[in-house]
PQR file with spaces between the fields and no chain letter, atoms N, CA, C, O and H, PARSE charges and radii, in Angstrom:
ATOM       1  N    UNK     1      -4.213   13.764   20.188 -0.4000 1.5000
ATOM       2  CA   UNK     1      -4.293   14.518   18.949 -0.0000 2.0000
ATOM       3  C    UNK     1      -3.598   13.730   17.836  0.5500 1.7000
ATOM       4  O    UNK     1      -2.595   13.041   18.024 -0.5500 1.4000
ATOM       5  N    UNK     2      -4.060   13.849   16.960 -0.4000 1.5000
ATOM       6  CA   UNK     2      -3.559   13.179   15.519 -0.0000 2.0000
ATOM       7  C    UNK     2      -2.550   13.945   14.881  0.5500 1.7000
ATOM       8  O    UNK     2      -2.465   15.173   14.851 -0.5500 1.4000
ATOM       9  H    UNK     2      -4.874   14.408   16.808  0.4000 1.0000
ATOM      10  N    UNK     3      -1.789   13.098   14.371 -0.4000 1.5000
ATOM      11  CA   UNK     3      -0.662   13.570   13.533 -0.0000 2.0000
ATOM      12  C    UNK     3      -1.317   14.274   12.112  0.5500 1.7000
ATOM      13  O    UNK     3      -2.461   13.976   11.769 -0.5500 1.4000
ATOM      14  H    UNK     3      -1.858   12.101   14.395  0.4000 1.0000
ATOM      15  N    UNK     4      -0.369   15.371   11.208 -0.4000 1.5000
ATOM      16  CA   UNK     4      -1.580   15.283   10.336 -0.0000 2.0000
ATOM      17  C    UNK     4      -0.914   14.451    9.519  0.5500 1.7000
ATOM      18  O    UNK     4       0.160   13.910    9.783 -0.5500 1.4000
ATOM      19  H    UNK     4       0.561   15.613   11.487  0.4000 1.0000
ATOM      20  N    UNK     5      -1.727   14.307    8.224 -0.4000 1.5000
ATOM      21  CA   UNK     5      -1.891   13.510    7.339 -0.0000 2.0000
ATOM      22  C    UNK     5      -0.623   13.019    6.211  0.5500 1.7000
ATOM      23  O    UNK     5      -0.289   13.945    5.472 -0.5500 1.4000
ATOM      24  H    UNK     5      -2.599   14.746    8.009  0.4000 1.0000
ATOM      25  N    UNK     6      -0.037   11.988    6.028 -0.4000 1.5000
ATOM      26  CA   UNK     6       1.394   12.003    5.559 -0.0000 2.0000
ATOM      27  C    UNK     6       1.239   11.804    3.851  0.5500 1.7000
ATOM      28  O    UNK     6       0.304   11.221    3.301 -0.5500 1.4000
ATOM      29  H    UNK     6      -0.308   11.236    6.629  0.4000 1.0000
ATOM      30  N    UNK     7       2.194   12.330    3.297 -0.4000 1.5000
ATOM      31  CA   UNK     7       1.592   12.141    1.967 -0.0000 2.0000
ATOM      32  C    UNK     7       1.887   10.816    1.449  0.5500 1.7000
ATOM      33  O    UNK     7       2.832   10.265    2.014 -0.5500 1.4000
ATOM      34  H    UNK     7       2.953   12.804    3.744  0.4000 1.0000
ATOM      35  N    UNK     8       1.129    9.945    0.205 -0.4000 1.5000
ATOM      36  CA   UNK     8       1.541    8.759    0.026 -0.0000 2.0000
ATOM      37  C    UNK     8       2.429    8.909   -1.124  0.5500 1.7000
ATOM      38  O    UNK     8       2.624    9.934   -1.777 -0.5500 1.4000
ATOM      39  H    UNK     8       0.361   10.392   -0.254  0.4000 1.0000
ATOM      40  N    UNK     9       3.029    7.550   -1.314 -0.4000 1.5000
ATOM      41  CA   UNK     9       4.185    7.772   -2.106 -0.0000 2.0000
ATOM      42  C    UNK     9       3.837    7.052   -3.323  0.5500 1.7000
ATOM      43  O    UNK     9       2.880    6.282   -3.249 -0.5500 1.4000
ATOM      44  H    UNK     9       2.870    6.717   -0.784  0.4000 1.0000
ATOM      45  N    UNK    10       4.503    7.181   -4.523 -0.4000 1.5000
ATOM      46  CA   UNK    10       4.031    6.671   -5.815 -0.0000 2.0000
ATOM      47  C    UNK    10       3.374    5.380   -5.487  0.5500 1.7000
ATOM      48  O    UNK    10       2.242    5.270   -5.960 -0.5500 1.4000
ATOM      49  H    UNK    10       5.281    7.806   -4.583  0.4000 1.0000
ATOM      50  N    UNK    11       3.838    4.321   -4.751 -0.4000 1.5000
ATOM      51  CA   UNK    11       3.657    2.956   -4.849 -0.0000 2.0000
ATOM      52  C    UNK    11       2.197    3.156   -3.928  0.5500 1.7000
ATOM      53  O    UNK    11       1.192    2.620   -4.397 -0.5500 1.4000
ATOM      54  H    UNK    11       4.757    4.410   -4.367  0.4000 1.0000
ATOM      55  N    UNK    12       2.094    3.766   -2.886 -0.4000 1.5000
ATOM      56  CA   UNK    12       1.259    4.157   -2.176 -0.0000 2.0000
ATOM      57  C    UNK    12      -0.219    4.375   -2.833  0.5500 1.7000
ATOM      58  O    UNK    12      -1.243    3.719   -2.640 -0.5500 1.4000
ATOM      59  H    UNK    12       2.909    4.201   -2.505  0.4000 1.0000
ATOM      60  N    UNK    13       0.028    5.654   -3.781 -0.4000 1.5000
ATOM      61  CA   UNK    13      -1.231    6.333   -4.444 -0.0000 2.0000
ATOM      62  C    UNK    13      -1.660    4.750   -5.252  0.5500 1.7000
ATOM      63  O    UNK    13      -2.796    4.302   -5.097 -0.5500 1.4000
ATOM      64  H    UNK    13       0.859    6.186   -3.938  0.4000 1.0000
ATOM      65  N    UNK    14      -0.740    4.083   -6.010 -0.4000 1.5000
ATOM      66  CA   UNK    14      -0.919    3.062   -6.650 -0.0000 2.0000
ATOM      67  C    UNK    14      -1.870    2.364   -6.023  0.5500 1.7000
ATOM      68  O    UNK    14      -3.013    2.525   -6.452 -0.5500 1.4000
ATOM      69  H    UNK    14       0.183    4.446   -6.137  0.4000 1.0000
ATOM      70  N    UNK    15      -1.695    1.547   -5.019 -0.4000 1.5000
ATOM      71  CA   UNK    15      -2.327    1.057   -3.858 -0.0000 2.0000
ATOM      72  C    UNK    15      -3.734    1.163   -3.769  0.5500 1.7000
ATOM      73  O    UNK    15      -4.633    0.329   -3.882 -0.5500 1.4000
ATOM      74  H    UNK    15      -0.767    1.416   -4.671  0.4000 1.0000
ATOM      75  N    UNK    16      -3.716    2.963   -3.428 -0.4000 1.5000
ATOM      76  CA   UNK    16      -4.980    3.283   -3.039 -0.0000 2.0000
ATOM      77  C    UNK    16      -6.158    3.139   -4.441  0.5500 1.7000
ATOM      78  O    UNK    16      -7.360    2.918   -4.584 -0.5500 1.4000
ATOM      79  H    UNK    16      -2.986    3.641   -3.336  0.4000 1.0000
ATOM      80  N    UNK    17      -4.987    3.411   -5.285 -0.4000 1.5000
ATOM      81  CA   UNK    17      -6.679    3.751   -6.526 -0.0000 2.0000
ATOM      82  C    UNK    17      -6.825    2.267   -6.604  0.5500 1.7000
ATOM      83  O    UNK    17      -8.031    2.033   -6.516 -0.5500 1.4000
ATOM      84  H    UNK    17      -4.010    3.590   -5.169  0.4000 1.0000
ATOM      85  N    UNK    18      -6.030    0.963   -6.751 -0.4000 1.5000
ATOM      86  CA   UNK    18      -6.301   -0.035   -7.156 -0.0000 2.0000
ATOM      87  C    UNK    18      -7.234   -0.515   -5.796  0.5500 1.7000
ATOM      88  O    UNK    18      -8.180   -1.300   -5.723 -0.5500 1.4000
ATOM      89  H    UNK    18      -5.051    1.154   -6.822  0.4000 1.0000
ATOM      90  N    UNK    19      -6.773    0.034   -5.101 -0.4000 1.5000
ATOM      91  CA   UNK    19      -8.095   -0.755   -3.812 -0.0000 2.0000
ATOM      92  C    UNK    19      -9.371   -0.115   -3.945  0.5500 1.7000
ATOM      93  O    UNK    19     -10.352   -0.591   -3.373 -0.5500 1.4000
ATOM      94  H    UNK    19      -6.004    0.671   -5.160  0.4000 1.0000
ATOM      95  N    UNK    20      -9.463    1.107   -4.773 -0.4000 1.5000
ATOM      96  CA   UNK    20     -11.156    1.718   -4.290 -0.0000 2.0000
ATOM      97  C    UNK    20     -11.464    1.116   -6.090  0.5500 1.7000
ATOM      98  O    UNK    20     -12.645    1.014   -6.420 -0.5500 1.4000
ATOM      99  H    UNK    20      -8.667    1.494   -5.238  0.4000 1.0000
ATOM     100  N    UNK    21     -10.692    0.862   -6.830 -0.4000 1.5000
ATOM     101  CA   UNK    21     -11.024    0.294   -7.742 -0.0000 2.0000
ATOM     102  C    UNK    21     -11.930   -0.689   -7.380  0.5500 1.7000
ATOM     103  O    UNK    21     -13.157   -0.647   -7.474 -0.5500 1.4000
ATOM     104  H    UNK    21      -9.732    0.946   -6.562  0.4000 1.0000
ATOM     105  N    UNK    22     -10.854   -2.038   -6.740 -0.4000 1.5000
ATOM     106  CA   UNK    22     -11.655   -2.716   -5.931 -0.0000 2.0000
ATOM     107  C    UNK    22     -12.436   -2.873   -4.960  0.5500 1.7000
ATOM     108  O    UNK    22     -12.479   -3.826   -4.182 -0.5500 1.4000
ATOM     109  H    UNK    22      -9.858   -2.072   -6.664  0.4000 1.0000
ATOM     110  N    UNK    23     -12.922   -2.161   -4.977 -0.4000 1.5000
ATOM     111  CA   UNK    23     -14.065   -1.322   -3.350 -0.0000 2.0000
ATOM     112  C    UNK    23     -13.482   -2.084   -2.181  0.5500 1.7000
ATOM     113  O    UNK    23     -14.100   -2.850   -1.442 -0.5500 1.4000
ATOM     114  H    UNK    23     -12.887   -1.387   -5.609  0.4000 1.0000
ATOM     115  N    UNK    24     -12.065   -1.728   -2.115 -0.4000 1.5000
ATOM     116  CA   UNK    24     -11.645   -2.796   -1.012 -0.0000 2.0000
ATOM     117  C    UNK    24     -11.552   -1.545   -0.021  0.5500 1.7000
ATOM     118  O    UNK    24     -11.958   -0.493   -0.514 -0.5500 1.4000
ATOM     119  H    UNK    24     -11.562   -1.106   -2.715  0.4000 1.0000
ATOM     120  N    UNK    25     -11.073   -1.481    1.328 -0.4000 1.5000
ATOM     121  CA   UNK    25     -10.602   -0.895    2.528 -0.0000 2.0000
ATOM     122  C    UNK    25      -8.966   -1.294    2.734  0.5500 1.7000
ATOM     123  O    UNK    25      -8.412   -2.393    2.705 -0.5500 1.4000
ATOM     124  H    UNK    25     -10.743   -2.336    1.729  0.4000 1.0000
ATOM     125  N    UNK    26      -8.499   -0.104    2.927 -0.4000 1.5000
ATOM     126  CA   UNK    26      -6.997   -0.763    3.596 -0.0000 2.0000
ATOM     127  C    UNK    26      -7.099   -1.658    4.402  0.5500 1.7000
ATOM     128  O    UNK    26      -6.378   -2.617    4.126 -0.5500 1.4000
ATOM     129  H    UNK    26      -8.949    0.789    2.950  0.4000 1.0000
ATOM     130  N    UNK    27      -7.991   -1.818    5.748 -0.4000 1.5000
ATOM     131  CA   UNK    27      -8.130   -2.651    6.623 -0.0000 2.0000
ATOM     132  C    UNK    27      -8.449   -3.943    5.971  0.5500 1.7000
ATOM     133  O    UNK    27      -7.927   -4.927    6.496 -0.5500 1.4000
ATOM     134  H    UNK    27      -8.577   -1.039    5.972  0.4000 1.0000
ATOM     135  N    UNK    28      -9.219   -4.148    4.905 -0.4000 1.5000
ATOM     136  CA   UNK    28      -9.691   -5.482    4.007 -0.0000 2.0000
ATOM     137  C    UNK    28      -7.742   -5.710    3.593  0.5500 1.7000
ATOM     138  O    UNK    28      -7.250   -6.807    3.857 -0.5500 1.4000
ATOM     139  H    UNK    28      -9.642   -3.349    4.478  0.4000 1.0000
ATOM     140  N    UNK    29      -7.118   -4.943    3.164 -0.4000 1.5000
ATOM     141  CA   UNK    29      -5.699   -5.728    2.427 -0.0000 2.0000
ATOM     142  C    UNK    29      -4.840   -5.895    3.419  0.5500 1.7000
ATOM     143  O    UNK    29      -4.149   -6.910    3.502 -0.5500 1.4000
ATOM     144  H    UNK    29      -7.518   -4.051    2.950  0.4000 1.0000
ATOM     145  N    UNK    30      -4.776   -4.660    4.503 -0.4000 1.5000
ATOM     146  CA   UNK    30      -4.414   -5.077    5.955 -0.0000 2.0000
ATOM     147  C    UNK    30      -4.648   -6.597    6.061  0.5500 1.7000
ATOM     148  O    UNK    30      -3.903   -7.507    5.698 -0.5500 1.4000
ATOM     149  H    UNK    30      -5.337   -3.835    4.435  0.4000 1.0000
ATOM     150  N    UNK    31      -5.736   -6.649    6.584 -0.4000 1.5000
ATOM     151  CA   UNK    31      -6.210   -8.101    7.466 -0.0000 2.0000
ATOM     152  C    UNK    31      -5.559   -9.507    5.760  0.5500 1.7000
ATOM     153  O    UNK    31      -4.852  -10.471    6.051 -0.5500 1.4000
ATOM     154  H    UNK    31      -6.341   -5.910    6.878  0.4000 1.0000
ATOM     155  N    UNK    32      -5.861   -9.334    4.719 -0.4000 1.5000
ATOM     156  CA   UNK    32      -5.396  -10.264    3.749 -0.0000 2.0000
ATOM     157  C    UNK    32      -3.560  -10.126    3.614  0.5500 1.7000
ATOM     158  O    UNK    32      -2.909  -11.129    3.323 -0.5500 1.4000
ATOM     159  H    UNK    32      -6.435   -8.550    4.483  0.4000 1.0000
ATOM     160  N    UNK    33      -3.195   -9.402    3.748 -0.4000 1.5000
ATOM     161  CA   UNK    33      -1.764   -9.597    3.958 -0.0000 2.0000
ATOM     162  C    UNK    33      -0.705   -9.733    5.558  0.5500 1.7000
ATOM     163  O    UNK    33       0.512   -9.810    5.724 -0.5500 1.4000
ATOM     164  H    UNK    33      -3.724   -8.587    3.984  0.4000 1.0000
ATOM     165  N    UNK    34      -1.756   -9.713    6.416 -0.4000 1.5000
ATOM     166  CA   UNK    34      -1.284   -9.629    7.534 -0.0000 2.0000
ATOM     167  C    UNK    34      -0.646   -9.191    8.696  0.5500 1.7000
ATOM     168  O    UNK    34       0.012   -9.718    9.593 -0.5500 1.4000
ATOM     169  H    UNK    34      -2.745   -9.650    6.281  0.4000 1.0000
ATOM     170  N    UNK    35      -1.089   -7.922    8.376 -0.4000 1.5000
ATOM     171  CA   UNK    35      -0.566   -6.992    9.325 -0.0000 2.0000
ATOM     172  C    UNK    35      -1.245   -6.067   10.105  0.5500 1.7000
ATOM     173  O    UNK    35      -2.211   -6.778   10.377 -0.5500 1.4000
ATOM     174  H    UNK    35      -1.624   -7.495    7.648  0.4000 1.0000
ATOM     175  N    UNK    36      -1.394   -5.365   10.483 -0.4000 1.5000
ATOM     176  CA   UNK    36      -2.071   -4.352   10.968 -0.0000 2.0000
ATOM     177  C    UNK    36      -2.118   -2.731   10.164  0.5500 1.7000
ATOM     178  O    UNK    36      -1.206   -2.127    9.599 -0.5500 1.4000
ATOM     179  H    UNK    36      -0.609   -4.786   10.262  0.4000 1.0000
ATOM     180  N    UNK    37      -3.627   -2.325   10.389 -0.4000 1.5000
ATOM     181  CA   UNK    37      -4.061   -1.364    9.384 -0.0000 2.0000
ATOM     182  C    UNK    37      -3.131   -0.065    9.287  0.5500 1.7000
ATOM     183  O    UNK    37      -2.844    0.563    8.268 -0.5500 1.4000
ATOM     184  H    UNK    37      -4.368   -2.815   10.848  0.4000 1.0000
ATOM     185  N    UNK    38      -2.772    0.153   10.479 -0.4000 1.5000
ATOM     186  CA   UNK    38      -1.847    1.061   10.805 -0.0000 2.0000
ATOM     187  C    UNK    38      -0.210    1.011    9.957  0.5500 1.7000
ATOM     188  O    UNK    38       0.307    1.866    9.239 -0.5500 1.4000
ATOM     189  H    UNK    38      -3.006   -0.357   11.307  0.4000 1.0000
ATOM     190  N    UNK    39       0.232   -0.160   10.327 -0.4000 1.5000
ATOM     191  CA   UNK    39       1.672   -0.611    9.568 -0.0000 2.0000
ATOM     192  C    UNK    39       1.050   -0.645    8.148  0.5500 1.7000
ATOM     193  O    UNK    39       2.040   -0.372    7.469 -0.5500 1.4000
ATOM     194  H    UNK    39      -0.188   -0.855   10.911  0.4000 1.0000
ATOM     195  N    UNK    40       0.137   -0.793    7.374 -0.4000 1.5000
ATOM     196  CA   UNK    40       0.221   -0.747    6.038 -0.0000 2.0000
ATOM     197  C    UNK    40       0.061    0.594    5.542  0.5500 1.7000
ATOM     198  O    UNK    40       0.525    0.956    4.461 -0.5500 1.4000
ATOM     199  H    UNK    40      -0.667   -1.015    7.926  0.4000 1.0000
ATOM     200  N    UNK    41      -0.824    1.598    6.601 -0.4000 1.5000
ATOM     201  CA   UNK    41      -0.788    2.751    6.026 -0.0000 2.0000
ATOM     202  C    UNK    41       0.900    3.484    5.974  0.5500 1.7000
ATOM     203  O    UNK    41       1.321    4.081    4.983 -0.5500 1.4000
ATOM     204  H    UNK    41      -1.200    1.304    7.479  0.4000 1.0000
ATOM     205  N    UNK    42       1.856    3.242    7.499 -0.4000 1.5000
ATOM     206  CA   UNK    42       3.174    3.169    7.262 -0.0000 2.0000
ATOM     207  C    UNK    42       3.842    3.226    5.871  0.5500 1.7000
ATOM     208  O    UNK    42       4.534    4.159    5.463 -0.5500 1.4000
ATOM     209  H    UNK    42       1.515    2.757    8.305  0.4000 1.0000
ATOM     210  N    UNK    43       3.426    1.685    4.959 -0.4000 1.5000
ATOM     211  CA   UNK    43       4.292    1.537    3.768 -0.0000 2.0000
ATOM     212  C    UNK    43       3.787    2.203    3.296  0.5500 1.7000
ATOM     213  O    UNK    43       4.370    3.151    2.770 -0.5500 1.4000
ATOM     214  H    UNK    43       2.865    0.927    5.290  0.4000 1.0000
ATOM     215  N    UNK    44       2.217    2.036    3.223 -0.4000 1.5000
ATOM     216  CA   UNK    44       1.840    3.591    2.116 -0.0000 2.0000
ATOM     217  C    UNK    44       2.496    4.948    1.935  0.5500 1.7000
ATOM     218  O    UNK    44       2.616    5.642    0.925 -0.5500 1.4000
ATOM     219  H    UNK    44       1.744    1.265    3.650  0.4000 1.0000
ATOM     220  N    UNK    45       2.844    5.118    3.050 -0.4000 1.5000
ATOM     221  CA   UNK    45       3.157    7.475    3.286 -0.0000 2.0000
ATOM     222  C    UNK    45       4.674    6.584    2.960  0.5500 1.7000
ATOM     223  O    UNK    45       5.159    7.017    1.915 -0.5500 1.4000
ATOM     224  H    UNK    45       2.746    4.555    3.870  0.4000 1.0000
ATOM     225  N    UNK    46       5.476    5.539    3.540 -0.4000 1.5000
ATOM     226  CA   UNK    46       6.852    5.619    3.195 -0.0000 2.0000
ATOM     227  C    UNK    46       7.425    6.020    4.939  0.5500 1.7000
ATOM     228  O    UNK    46       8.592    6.177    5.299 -0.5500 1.4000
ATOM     229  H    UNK    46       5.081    5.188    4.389  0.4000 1.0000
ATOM     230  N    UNK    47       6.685    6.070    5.437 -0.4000 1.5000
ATOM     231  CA   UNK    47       7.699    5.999    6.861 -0.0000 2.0000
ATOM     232  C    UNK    47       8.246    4.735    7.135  0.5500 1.7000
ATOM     233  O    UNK    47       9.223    4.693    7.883 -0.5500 1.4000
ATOM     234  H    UNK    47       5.737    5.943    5.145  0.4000 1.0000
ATOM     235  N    UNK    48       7.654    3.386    6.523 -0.4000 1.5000
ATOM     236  CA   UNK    48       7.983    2.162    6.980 -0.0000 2.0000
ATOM     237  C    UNK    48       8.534    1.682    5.566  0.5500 1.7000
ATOM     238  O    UNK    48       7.983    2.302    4.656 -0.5500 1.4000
ATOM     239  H    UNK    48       6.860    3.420    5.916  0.4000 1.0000
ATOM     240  N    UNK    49       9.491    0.726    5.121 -0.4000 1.5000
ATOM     241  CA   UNK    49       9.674    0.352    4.022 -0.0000 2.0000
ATOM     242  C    UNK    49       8.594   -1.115    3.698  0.5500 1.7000
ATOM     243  O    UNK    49       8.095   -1.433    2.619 -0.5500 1.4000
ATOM     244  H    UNK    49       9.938    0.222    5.861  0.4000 1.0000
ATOM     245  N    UNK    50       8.524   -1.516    4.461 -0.4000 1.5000
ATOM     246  CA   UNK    50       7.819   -2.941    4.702 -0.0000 2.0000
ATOM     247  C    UNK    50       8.015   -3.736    3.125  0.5500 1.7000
ATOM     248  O    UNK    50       7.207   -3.874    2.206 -0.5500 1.4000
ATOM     249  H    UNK    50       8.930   -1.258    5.337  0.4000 1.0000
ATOM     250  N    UNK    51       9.277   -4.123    3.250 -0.4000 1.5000
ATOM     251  CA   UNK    51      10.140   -4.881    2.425 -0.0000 2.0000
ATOM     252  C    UNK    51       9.189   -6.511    2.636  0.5500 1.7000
ATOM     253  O    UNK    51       8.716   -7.076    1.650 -0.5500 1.4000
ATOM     254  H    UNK    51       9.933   -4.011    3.996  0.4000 1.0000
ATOM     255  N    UNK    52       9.086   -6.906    3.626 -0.4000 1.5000
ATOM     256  CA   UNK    52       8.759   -7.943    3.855 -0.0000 2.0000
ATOM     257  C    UNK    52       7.298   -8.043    3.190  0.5500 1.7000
ATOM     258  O    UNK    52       7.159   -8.953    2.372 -0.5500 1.4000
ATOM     259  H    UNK    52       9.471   -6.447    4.427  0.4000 1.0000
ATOM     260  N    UNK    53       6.138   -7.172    3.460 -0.4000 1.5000
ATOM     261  CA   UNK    53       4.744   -7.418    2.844 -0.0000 2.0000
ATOM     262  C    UNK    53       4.590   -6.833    1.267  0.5500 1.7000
ATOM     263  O    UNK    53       3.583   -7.002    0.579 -0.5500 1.4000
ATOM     264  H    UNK    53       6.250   -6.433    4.125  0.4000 1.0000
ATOM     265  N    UNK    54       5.835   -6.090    0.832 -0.4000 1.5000
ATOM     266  CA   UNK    54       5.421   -5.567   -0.652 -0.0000 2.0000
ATOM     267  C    UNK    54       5.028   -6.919   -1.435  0.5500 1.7000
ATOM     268  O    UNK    54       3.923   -7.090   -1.949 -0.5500 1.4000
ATOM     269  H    UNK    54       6.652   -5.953    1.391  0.4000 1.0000
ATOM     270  N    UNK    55       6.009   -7.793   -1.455 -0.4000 1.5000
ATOM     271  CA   UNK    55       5.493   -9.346   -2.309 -0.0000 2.0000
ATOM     272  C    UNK    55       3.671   -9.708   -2.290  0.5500 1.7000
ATOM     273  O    UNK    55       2.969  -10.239   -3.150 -0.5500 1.4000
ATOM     274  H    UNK    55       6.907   -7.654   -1.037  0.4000 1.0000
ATOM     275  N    UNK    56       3.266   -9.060   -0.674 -0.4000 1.5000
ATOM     276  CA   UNK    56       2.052   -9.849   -0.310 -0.0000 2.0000
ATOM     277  C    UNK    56       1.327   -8.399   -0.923  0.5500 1.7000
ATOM     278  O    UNK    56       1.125   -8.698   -2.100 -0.5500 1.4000
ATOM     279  H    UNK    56       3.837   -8.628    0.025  0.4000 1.0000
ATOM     280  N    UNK    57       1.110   -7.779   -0.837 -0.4000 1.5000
ATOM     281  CA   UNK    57       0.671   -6.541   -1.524 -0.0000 2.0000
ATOM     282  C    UNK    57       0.252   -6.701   -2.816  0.5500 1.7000
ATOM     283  O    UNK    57      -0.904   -6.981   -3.136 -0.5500 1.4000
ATOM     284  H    UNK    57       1.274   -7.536    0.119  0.4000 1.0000
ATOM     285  N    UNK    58       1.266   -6.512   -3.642 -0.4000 1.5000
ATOM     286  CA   UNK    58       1.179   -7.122   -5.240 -0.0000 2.0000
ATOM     287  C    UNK    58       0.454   -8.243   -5.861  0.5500 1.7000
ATOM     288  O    UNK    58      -0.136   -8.187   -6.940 -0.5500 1.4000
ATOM     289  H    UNK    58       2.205   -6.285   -3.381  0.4000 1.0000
ATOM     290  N    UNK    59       0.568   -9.450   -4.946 -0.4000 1.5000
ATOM     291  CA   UNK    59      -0.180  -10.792   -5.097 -0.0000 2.0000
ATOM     292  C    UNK    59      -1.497  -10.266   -4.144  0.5500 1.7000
ATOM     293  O    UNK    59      -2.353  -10.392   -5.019 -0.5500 1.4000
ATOM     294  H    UNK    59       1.048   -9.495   -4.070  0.4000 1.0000
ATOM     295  N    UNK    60      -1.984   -9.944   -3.383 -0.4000 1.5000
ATOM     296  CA   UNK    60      -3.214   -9.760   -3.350 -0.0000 2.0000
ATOM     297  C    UNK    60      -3.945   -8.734   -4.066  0.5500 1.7000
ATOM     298  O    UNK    60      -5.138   -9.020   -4.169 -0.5500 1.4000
ATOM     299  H    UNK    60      -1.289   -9.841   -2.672  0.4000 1.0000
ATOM     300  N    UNK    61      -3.610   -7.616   -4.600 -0.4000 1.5000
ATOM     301  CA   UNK    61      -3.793   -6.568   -5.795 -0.0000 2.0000
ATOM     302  C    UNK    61      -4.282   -6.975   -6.941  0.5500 1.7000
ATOM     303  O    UNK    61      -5.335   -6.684   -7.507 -0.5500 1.4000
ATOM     304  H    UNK    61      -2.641   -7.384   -4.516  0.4000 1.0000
ATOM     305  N    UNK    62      -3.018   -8.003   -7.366 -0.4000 1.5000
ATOM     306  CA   UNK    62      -2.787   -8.291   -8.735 -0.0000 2.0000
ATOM     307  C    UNK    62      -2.329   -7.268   -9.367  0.5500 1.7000
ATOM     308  O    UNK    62      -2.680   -7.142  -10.540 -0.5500 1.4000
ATOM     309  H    UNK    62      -2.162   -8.240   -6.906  0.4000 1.0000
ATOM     310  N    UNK    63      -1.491   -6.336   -8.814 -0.4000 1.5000
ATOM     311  CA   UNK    63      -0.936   -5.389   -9.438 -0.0000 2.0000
ATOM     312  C    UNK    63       0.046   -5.602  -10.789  0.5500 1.7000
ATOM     313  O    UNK    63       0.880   -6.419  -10.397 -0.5500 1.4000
ATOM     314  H    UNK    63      -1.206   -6.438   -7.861  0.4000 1.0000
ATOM     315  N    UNK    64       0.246   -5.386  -11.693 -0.4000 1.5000
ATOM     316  CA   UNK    64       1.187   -5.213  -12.650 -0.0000 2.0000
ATOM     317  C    UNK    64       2.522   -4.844  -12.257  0.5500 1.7000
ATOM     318  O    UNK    64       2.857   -3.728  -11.862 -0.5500 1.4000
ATOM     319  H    UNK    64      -0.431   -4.723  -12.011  0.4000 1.0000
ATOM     320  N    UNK    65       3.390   -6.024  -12.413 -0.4000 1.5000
ATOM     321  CA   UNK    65       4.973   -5.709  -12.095 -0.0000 2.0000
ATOM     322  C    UNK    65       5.717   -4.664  -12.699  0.5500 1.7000
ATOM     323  O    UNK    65       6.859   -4.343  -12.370 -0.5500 1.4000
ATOM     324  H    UNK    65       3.118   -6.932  -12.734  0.4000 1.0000
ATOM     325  N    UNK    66       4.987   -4.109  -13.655 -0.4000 1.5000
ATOM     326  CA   UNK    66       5.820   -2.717  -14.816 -0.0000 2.0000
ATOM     327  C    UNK    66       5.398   -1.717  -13.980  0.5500 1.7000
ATOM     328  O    UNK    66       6.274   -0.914  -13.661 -0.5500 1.4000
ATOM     329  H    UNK    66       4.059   -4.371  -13.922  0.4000 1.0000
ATOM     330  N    UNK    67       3.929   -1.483  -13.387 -0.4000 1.5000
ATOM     331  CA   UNK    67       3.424   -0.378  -12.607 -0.0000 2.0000
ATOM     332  C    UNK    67       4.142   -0.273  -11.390  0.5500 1.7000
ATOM     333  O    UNK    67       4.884    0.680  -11.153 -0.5500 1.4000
ATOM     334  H    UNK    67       3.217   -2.136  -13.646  0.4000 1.0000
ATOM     335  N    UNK    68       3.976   -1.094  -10.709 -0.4000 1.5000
ATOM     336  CA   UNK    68       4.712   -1.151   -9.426 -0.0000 2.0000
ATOM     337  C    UNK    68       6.583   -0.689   -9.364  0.5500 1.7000
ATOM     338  O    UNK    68       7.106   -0.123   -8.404 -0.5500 1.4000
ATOM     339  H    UNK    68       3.373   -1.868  -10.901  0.4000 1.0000
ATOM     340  N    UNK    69       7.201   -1.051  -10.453 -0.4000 1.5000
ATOM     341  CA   UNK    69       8.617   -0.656  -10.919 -0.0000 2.0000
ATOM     342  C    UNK    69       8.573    0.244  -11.269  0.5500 1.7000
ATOM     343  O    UNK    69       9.670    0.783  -11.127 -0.5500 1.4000
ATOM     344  H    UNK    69       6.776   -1.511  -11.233  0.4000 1.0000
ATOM     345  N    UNK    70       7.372    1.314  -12.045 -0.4000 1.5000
ATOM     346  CA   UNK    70       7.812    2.595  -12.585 -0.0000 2.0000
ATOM     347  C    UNK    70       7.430    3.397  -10.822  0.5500 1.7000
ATOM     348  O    UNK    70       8.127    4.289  -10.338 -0.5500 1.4000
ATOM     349  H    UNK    70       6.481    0.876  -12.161  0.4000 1.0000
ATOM     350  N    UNK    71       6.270    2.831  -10.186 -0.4000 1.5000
ATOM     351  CA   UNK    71       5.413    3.453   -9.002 -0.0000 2.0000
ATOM     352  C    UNK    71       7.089    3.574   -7.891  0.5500 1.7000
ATOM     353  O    UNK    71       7.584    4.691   -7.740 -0.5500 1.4000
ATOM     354  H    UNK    71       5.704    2.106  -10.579  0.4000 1.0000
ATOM     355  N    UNK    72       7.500    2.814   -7.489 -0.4000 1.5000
ATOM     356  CA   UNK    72       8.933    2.241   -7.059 -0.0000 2.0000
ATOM     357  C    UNK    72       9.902    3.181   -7.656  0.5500 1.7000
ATOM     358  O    UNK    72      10.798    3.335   -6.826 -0.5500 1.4000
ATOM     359  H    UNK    72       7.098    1.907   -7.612  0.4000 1.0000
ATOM     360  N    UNK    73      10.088    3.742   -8.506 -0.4000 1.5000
ATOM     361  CA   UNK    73      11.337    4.229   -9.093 -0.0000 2.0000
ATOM     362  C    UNK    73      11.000    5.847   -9.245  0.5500 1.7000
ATOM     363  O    UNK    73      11.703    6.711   -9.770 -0.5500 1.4000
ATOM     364  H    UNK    73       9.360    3.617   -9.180  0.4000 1.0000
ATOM     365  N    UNK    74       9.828    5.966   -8.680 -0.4000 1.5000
ATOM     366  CA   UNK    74       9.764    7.855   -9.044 -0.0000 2.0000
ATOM     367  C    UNK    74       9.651    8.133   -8.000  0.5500 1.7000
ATOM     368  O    UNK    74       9.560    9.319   -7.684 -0.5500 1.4000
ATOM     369  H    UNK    74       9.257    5.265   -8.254  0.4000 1.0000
């Protein structure tokens, strides 16, 4: 049985709209940053901090460093 569904966190939601922006799949930024689909949904909800892939996140995004700091700080 599945857990239910965890909510995502500012940096998270960020994430998601910029990936369907980019008609990407988590599993597509998964597999480009290197991890597994599962551990990125992790940083997404915030159960995992994944300090180590936020850098790779941002640079494959191209996210905006002001967005990501306000997304980060609420």
């Amino acid at each position: 049985m599945r857990a239910p569904n965890k909510k995502l966190t500012p940096f998270g939601k960020l994430v998601v709209k910029t990936l369907a922006d980019r008609d990407m799949t988590k599993a597509d930024l998964a597999a480009e940053i290197g991890t597994a689909p599962q551990y990125l949904s992790y940083i997404l909800n915030g159960t995992r901090s994944g300090g180590k892939y936020l850098p790779a996140i941002v640079a494959a995004l191209k996210l905006d460093p002001k967005a990501v700091e306000r997304a980060m700080a609420a």
